[in-house]
N, C-alpha and C positions, 0 to 999 in steps of 0.2 A: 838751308839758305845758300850753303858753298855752289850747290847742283846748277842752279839755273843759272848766275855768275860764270862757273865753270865750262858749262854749257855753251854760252852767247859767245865766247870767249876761245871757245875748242881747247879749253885746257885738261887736264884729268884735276879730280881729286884726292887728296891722301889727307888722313886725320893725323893732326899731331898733339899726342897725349898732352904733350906739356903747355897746351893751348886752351885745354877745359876750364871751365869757369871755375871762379873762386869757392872754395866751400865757406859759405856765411854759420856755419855749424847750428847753432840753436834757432839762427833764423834764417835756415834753410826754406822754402817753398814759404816762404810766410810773408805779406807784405807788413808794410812797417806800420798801418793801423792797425793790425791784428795783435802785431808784438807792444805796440803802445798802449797797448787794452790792460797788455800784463806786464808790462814791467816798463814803463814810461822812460824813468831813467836808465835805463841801459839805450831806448832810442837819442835819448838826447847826448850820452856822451857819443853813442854811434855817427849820429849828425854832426857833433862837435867835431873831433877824430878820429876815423874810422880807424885810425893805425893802433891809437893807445885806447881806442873806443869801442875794439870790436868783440862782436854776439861771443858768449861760452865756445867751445871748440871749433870757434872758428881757424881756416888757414890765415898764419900771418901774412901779413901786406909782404915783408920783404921775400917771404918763401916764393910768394905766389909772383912777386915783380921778378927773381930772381930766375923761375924756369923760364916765365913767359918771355922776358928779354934774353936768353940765352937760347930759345927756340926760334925766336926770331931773327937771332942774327946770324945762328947755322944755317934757316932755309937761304939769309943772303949769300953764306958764303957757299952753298952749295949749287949756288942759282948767279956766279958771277956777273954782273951788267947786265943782268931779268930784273922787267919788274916781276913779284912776286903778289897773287893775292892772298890774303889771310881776310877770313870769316873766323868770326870771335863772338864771345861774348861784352858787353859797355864794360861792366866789373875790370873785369880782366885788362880789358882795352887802353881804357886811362888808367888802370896802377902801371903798367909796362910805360905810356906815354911818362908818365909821372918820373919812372923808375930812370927813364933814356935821356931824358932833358934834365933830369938832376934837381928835380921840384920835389916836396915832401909828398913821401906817399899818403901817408895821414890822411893829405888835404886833396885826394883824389875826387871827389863829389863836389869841391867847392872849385877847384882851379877846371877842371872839365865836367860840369855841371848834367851832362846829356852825351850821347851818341846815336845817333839815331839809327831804328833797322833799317839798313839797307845803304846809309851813308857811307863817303869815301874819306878815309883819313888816311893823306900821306906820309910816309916817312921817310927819308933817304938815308941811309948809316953811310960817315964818313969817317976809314978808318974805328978807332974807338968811340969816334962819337955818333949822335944822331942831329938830326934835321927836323922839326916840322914844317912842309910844305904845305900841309892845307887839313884843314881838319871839318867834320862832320859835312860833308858836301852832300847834296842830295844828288839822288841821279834819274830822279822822273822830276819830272816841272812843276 
């Protein structure tokens, strides 16, 4: 997905490890009617909060908010007054939003409900904090 973005763009790309989607552990590759087939309640606390709700070995919320915000703000500091793009995974995407605006991570499917492929979400870091400037924007009409 980074290729063509990168591409249009003339930028290069570099994969940053600490950027890879969340491990959902037990319900890895599995969509959430499959896992509701077999174990219902564990979908429903997942839906309730995914933070104190989540699948058997799964990566915690704050590990996972933890590299993903600390990856994002070395590519800013490395990248002085650049915008910078980052291709991600949704998962990933709103725990870090969640994680940078100071909202509970838990409630990451309820407060950023969607991301769309291919959307633009801003963010400005100022100093220690962060900014949202615009979130899920499409970029064809």
């Amino acid at each position: 997905t980074a290729e063509p973005a990168a591409d249009a763009l003339g930028l290069r790309t570099e994969i940053v490890a600490e950027l890879r989607e969340i491990d959902f552990g037990w319900g890895e590759g599995r969509t959430i009617a499959e896992m509701a087939t077999e174990d219902p309640e564990a979908v429903r606390r997942f839906r309730e909060d995914a933070g104190t709700g989540g699948f058997p070995g799964s990566e915690p919320l704050p590990a996972a908010a933890a590299r993903a915000t600390a990856a994002l703000r070395a590519l800013t500091e490395r990248h002085p007054g650049r915008t910078v793009l980052v291709v991600a995974h949704s998962t990933l995407l709103r725990i870090a939003l969640c994680a940078l605006l100071g909202l509970p991570l838990g409630q990451y499917r309820q407060l950023f409900p969607r991301l769309d492929n291919g959307a633009v979400t801003e963010i400005r870091f100022t100093g220690a904090g962060a900014a949202l400037y615009s979130l899920n924007v499409p970029t064809t009409p």
